[in-house]
Backbone as CSV, one residue per row, in Angstrom:
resi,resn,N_x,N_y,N_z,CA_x,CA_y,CA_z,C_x,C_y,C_z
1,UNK,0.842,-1.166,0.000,0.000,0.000,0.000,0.893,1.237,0.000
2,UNK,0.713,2.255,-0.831,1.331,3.533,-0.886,0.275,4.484,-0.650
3,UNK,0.943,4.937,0.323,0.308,6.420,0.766,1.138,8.053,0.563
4,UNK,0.313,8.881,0.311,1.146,9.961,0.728,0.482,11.013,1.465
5,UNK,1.108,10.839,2.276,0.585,11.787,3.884,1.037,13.107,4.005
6,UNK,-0.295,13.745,4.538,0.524,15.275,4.745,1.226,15.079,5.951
7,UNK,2.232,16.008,6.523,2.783,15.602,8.116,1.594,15.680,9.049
8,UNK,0.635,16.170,9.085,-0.593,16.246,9.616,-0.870,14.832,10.014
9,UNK,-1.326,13.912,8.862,-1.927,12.764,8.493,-0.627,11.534,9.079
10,UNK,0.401,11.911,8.803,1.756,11.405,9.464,1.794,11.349,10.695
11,UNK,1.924,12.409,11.453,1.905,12.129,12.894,0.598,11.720,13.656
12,UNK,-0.478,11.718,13.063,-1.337,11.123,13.853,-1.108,9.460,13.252
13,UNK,-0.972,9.177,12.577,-1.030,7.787,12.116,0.164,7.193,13.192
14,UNK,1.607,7.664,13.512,2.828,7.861,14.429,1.577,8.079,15.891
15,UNK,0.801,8.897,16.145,0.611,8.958,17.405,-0.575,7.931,17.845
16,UNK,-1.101,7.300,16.691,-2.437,5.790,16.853,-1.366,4.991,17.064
17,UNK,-0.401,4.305,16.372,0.336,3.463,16.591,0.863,3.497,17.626
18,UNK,1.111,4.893,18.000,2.232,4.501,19.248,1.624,4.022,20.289
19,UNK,0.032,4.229,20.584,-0.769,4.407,21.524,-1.589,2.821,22.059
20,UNK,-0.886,1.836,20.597,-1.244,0.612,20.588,-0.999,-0.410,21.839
21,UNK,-1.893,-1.205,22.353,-1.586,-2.683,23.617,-2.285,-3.449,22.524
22,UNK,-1.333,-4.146,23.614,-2.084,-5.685,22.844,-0.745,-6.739,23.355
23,UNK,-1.467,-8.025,22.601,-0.259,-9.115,22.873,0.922,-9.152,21.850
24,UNK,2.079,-9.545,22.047,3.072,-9.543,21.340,3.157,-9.447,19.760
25,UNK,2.498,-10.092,19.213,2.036,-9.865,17.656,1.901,-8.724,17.188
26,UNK,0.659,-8.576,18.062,-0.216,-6.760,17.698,1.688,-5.760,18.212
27,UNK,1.869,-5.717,19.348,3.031,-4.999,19.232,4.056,-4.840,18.379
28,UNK,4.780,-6.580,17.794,5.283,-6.286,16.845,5.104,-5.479,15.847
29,UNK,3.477,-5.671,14.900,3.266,-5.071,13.987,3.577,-3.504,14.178
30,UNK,2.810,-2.856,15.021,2.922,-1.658,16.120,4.438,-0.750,15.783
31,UNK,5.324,-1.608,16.631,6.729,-1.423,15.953,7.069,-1.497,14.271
32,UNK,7.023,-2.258,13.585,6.761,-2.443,12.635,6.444,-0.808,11.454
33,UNK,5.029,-0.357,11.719,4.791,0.738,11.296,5.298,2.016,11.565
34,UNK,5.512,1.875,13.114,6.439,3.453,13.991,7.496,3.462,13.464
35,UNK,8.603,2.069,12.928,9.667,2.854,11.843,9.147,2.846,10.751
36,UNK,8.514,2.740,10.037,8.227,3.169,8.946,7.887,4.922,8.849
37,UNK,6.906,5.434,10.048,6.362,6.075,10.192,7.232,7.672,11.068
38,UNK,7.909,7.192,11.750,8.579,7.816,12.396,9.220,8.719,11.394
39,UNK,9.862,10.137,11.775,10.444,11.267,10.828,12.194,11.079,11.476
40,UNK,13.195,10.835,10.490,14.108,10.901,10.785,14.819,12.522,10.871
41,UNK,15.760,12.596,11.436,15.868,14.216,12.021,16.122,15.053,11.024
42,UNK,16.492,14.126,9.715,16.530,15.096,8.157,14.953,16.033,8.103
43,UNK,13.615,14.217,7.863,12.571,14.926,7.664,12.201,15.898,8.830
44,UNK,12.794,15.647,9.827,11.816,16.952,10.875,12.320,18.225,10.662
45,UNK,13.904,18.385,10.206,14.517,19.493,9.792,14.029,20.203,8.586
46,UNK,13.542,19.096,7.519,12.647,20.016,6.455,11.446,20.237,6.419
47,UNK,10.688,19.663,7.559,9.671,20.545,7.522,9.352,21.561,9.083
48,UNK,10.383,21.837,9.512,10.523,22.634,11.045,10.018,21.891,11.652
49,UNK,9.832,20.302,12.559,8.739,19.746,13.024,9.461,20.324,14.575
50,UNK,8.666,21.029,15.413,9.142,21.239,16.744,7.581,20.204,17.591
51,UNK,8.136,19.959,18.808,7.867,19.403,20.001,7.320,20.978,20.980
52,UNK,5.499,20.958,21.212,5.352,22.042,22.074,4.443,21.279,23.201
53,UNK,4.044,21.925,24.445,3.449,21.499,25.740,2.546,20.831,24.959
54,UNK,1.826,21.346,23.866,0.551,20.983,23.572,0.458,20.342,22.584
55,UNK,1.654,19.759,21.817,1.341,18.963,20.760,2.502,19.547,19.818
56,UNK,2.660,19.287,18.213,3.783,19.674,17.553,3.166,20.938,16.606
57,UNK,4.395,21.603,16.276,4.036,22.815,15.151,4.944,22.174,14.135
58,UNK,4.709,22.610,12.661,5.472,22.554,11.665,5.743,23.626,10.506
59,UNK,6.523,23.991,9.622,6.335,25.079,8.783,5.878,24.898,7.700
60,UNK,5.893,23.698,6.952,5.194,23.461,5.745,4.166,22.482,5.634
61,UNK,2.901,23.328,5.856,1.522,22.131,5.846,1.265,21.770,4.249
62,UNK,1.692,21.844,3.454,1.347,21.487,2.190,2.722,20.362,1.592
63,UNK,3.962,20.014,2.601,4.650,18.886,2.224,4.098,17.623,2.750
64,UNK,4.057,16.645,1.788,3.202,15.367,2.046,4.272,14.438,1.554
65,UNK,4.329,13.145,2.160,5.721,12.140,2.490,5.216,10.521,1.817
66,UNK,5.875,10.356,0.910,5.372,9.070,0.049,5.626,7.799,1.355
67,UNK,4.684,7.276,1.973,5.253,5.866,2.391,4.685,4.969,1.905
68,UNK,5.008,3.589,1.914,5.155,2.377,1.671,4.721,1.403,2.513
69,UNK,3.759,0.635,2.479,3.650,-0.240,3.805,3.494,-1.486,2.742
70,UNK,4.234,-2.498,2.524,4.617,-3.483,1.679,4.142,-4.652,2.002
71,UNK,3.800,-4.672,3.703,3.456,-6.023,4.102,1.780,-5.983,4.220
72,UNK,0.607,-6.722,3.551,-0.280,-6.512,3.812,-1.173,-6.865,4.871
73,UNK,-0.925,-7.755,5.405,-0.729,-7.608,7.000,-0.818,-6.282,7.988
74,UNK,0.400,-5.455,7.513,0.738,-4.183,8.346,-0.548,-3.405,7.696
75,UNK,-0.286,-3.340,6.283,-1.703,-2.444,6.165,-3.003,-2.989,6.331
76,UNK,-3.595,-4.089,6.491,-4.705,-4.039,6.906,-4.788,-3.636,8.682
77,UNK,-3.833,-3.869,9.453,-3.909,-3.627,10.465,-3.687,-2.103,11.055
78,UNK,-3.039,-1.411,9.867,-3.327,0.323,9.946,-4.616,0.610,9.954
79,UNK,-5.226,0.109,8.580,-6.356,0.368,8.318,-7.498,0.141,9.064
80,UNK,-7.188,-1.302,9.936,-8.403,-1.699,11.063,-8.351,-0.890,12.224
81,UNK,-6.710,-0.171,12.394,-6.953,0.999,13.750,-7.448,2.770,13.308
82,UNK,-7.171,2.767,11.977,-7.677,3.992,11.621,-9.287,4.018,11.325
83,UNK,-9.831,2.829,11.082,-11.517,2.579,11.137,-12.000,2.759,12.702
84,UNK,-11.027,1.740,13.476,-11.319,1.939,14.959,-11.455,3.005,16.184
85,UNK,-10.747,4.236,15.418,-10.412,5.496,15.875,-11.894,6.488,15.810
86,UNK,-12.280,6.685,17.726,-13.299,7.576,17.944,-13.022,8.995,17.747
87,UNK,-12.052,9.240,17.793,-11.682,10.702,17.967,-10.894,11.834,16.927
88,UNK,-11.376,11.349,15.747,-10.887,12.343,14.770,-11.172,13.551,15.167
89,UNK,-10.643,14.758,15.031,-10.702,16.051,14.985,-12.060,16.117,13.832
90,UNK,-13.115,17.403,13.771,-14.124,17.382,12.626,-12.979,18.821,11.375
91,UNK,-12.205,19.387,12.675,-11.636,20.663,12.202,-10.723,20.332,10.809
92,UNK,-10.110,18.797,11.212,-9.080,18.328,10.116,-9.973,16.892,9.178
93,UNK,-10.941,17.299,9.219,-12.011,16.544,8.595,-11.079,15.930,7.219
94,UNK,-11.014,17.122,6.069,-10.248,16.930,5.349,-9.281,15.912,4.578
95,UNK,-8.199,16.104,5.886,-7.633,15.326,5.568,-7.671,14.054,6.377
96,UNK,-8.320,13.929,7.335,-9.490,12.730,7.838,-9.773,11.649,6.688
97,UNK,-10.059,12.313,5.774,-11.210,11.800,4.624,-10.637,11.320,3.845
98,UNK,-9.567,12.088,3.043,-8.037,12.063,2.525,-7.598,10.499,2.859
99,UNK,-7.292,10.828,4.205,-6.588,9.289,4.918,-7.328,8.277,4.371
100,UNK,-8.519,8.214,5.207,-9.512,6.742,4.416,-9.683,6.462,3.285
101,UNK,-9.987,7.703,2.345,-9.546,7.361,0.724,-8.410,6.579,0.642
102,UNK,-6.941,6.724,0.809,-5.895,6.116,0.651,-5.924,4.843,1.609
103,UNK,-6.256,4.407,2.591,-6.438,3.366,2.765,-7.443,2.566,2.320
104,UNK,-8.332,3.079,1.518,-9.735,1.962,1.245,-10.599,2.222,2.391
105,UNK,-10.738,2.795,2.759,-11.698,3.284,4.245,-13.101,3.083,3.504
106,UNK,-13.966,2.360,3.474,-15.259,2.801,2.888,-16.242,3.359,3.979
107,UNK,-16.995,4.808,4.016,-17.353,5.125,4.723,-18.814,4.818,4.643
108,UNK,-19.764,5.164,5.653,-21.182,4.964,5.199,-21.956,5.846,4.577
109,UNK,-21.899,6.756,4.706,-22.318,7.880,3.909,-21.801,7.506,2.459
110,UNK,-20.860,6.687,2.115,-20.386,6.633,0.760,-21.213,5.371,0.009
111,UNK,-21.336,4.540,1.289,-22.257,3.014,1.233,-23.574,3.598,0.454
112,UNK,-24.380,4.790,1.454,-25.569,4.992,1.242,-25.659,5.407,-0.004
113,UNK,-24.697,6.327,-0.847,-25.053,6.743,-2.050,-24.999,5.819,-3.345
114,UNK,-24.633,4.712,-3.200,-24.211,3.922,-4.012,-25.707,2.820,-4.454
């Protein structure tokens, strides 16, 4: 599965994963995606990613980061925690929507029109 994420869409996908329990398997995978997912100190340097009390700032919201998740395994199991997720923001709806497009997210509202 290829995605390309805004850093937006990046670090929350980095902050579901990280947030993962489970038994050893589920962790592996877990690990698994956080390096994939994780910004090495190049990418945080090109897009200013700073660390604040309240969460991160960045300088370029319009750079978006090609990844790769090769094992399908790993991506269905992205995809089953990004379906599982109560708490999207409505503010970053957007690219909310964005995300599930690129994973195959079928939503219901999309069910109903069909």
């Amino acid at each position: 599965m290829k995605l390309n994420l805004t850093t937006w869409q990046r670090l929350q996908l980095l902050m579901l994963v990280n947030s993962v329990q489970g038994d050893l398997r589920t962790i592996n995978k877990a690990l698994k995606l956080i390096d994939l997912l994780e910004m090495s100190e190049d990418e945080q340097e090109e897009v200013g990613l700073r660390s604040t009390p309240t969460g991160f700032t960045w300088n370029d919201p319009n750079k978006r980061w090609d990844i790769e998740v090769k094992d399908r395994n790993l991506a269905a199991f992205l995809k089953q925690r990004v379906e599982a997720k109560q708490d999207w923001p409505a503010a970053s709806g957007r690219e909310v929507l964005d995300l599930c497009e690129q994973l195959g997210i079928k939503l219901e509202d999309d069910e109903a029109d069909e």
